[in-house]
Residue frames relative to the residue before (quaternion, step in Angstrom):
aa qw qx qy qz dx dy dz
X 1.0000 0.0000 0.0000 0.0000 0.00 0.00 0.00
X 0.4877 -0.7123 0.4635 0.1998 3.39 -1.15 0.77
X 0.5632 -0.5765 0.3589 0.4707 3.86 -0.37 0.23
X 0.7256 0.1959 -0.4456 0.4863 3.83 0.56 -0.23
X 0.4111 0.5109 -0.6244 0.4243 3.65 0.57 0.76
X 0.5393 0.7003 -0.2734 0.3796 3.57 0.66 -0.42
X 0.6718 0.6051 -0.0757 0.4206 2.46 0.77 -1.60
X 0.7305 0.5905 -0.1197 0.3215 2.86 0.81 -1.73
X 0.6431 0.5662 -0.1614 0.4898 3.03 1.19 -2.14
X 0.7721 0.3004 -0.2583 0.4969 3.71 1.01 -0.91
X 0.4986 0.5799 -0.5382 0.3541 3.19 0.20 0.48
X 0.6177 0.6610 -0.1901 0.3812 3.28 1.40 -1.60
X 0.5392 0.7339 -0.1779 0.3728 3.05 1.43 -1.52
X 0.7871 0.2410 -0.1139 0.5563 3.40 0.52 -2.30
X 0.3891 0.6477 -0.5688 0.3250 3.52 0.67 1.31
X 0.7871 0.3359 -0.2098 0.4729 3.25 0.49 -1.35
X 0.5614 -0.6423 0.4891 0.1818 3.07 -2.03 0.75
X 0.1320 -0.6933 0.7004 0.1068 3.35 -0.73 1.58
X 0.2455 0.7790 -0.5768 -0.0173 3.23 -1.59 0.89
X 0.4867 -0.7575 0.2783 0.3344 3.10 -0.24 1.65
X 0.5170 0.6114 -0.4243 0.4229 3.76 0.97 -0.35
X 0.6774 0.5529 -0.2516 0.4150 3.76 0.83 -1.37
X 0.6790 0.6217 -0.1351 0.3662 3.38 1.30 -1.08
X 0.5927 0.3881 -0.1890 0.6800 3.18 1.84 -1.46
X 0.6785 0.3091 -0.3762 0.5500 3.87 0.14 0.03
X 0.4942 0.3823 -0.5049 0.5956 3.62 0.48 0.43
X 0.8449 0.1624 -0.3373 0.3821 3.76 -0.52 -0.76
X 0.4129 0.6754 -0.3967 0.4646 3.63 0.96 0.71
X 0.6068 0.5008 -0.1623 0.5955 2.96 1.00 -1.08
X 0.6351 0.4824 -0.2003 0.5691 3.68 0.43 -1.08
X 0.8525 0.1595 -0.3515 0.3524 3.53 0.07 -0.23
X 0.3883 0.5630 -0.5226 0.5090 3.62 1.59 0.14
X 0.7271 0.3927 -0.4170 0.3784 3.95 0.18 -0.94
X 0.4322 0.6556 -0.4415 0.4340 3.71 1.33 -0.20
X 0.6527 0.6724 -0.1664 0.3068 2.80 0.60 -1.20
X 0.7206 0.4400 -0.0158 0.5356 3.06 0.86 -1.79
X 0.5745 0.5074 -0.4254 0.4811 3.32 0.84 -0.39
X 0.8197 0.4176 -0.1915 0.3422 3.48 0.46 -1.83
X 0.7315 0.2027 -0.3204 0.5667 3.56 1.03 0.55
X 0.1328 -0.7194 0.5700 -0.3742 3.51 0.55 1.59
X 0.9575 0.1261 -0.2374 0.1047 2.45 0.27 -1.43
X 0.2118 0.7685 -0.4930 0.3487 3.39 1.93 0.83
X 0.7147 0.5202 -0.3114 0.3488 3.29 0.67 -1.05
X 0.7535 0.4544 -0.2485 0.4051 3.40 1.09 -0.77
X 0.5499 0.5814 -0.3598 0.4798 3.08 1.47 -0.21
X 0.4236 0.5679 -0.3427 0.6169 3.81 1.28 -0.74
X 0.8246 0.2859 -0.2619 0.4120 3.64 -0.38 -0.75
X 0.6916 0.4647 -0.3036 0.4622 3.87 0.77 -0.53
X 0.8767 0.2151 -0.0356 0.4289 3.60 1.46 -1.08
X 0.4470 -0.6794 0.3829 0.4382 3.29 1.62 -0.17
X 0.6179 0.6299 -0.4121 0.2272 3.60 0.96 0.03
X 0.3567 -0.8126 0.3162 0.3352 3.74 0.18 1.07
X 0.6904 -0.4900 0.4628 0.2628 3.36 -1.60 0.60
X 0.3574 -0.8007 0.4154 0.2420 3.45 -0.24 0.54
X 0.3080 -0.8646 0.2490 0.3093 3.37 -0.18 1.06
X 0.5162 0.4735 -0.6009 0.3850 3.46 0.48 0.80
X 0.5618 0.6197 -0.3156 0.4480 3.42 1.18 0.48
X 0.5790 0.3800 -0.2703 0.6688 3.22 1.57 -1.03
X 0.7533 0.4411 -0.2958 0.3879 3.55 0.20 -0.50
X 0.5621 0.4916 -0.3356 0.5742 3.74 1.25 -0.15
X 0.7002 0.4253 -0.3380 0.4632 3.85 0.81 -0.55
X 0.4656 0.6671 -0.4522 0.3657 3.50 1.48 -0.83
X 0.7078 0.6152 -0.1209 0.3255 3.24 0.47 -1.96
X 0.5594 0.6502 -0.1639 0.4873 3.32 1.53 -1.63
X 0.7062 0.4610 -0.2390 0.4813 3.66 0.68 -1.70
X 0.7639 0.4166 -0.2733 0.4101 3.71 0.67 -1.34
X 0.6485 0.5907 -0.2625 0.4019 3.84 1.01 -0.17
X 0.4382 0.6645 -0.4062 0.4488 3.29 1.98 -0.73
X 0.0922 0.7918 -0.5936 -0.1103 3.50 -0.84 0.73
X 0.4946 -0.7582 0.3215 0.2776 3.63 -0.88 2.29
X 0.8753 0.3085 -0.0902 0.3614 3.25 0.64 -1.24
């Protein structure tokens, strides 16, 4: 990179808002959708076979969904 690329890239940089609060409710958030992803597959299995989600499972994703935080 050239120096007014530099430039540039930092400038761009001391725009955005680091906050360490946004960051820790981001990777919070990230690991609840982890979450949700990696037991999918209870849910699909309920819908394809009729076999029910266990409810500490239905009740751990419940909890999971309301804690995601969007913004």
């Amino acid at each position: 990179m050239n120096e007014a690329q530099i430039a540039e890239v930092l400038q761009f940089l001391n725009t955005l808002d680091v906050s360490e609060e946004r960051s820790r409710r981001y990777a919070q958030s990230r690991q609840l959708l982890d979450y949700l992803a990696s037991t999918d597959w209870y849910v699909i299995r309920a819908l394809e076979t009729g076999v029910p989600v266990p409810q500490d499972v239905r009740e751990a994703r419940a909890r999971a969904r309301e804690a995601i935080q969007w913004s």
